[in-house]
N, C-alpha and C positions, 0 to 999 in steps of 0.2 A: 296913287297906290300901285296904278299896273307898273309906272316907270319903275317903282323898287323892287317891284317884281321882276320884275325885266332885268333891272343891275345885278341881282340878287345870282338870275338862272346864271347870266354871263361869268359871274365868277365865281357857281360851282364849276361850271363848263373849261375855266381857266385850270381853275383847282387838281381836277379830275387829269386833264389833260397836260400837265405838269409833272403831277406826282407819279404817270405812270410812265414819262418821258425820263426822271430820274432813277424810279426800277429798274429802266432797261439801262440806264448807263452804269449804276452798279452792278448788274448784270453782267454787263461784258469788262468791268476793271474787274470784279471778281473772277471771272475767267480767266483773263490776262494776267491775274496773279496764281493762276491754277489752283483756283477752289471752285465749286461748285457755283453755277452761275445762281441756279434759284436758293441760293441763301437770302442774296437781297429780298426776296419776299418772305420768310421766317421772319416772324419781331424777334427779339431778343439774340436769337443765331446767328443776325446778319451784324452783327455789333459785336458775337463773340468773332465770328472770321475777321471785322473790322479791322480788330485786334490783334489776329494773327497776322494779319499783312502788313499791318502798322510795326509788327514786332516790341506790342505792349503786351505784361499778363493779363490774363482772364480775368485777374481777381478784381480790376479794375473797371467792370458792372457795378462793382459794392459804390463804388466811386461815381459813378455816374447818376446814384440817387439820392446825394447829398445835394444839398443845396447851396448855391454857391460853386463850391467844389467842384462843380459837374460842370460850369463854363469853363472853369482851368482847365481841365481834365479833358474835357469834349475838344478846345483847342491845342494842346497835346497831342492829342491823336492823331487829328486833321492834319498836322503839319508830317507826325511821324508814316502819315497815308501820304501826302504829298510829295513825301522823299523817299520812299516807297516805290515811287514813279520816278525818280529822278526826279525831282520837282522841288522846287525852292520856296521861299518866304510868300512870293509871287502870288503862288500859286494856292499857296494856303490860305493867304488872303482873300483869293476870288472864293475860293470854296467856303471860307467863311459866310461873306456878306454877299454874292452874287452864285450860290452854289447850282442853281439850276442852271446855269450857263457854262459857270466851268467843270463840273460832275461830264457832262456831255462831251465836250471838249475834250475830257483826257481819257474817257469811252473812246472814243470815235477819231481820234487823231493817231495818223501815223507813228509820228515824233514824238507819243508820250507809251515809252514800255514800260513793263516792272523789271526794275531791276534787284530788287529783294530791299530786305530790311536795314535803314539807314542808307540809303540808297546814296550815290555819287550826284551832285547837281553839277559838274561838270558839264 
């Protein structure tokens, strides 16, 4: 019983330490698209800027509480945030299924700027 306790502390301890590593990386691409950094920590706010960076409407929250609908929708976005950056298929992919890894990466890398909506992957 202590071992699960033990597994248990470890991966709030991951958790915690994760989720507040990805904050800060929305943080600074929110910057780097010149909005306010502490949106990333607003719920709902940091999904309507999401939005505007992505250069999708707003009205497309309605859309994110459907079911179903919300993975199309959610990967839409991610891609249209990804080319945002300059950033291609690639990169939308990491951000999908490895996002704690590539959310960081394009915070914190030289090489990844905004260059606005529908951005050039050139």
């Amino acid at each position: 019983m202590e071992n699960l306790e033990s597994i248990m502390q470890q991966v709030q301890i991951a958790s915690i330490v994760l989720s507040v590593l990805y904050i800060i990386a929305m943080w600074k691409l929110f910057e780097k698209a010149g909005q306010p950094g502490w949106a990333a920590i607003i719920p709902i706010y940091n999904l309507i800027v999401l939005l505007q960076i992505s250069g999708k409407p707003v009205w497309w929250i309605i859309l994110c509480l459907i079911p179903i609908v919300n993975i199309v929708v959610l990967i839409m976005i991610i891609h249209a945030f990804s080319k945002a950056y300059g950033q291609g298929v690639g990169m939308t992919l990491g951000l999908i299924f490895l996002g704690f890894i590539f959310m960081p990466y394009m915070a914190f890398s030289g090489s990844v700027q905004y260059v606005g909506t529908g951005g050039s992957t050139e």
